[in-house]
C-alpha positions in Angstrom: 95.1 106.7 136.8 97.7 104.4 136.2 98.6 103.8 140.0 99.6 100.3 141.1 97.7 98.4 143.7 98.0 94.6 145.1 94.7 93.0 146.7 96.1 92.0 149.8 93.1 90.3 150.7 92.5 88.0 147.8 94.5 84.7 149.0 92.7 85.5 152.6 89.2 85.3 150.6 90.4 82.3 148.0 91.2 80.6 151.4 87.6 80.9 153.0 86.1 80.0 149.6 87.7 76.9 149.6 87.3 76.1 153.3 83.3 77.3 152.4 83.2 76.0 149.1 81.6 78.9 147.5 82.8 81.7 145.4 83.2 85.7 146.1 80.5 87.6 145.5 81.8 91.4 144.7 79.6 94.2 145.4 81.0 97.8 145.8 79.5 99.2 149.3 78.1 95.3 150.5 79.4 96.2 153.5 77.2 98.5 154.9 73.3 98.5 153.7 72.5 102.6 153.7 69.0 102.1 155.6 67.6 103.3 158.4 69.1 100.9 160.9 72.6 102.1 159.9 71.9 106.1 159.8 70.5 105.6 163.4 73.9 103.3 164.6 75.7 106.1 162.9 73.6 108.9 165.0 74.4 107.0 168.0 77.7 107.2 167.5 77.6 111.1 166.9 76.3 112.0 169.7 78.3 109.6 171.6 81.7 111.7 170.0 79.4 114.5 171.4 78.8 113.8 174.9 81.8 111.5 176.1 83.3 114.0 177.5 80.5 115.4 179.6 80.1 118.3 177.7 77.3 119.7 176.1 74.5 118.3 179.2 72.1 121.5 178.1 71.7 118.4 174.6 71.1 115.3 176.9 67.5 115.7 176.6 66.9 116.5 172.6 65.4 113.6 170.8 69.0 111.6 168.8 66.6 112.7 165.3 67.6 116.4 166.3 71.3 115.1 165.7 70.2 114.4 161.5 72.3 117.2 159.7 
């Protein structure tokens, strides 16, 4: 696309792999393993955004899974 960018991060990470002595390992998406354990953090946090507010109380008692779109 021909856009430039700087990796602001990359003396921050050749710091720790120094301090570590290891290298960086890159993986697009590392950051977040798409399992079960993070679509149910993520449902949490749904019907937290929900509810905070005390409104919708007529939901407090559906099973989180109902909140799955």
């Amino acid at each position: 696309m021909g856009v430039p960018s700087v990796n602001v991060l990359e003396p921050v990470a050749a710091v720790f792999q120094s301090y570590l002595g290891t290298t960086l390992q890159r993986r697009v998406g590392a950051q977040h393993s798409l399992n079960e354990d993070y679509f149910a953090r993520i449902e949490a946090l749904n019907f937290t955004m929900e509810h905070d507010d005390g409104q919708m109380p007529e939901t407090y008692d559906e099973p989180i899974s109902s909140y799955w779109g």
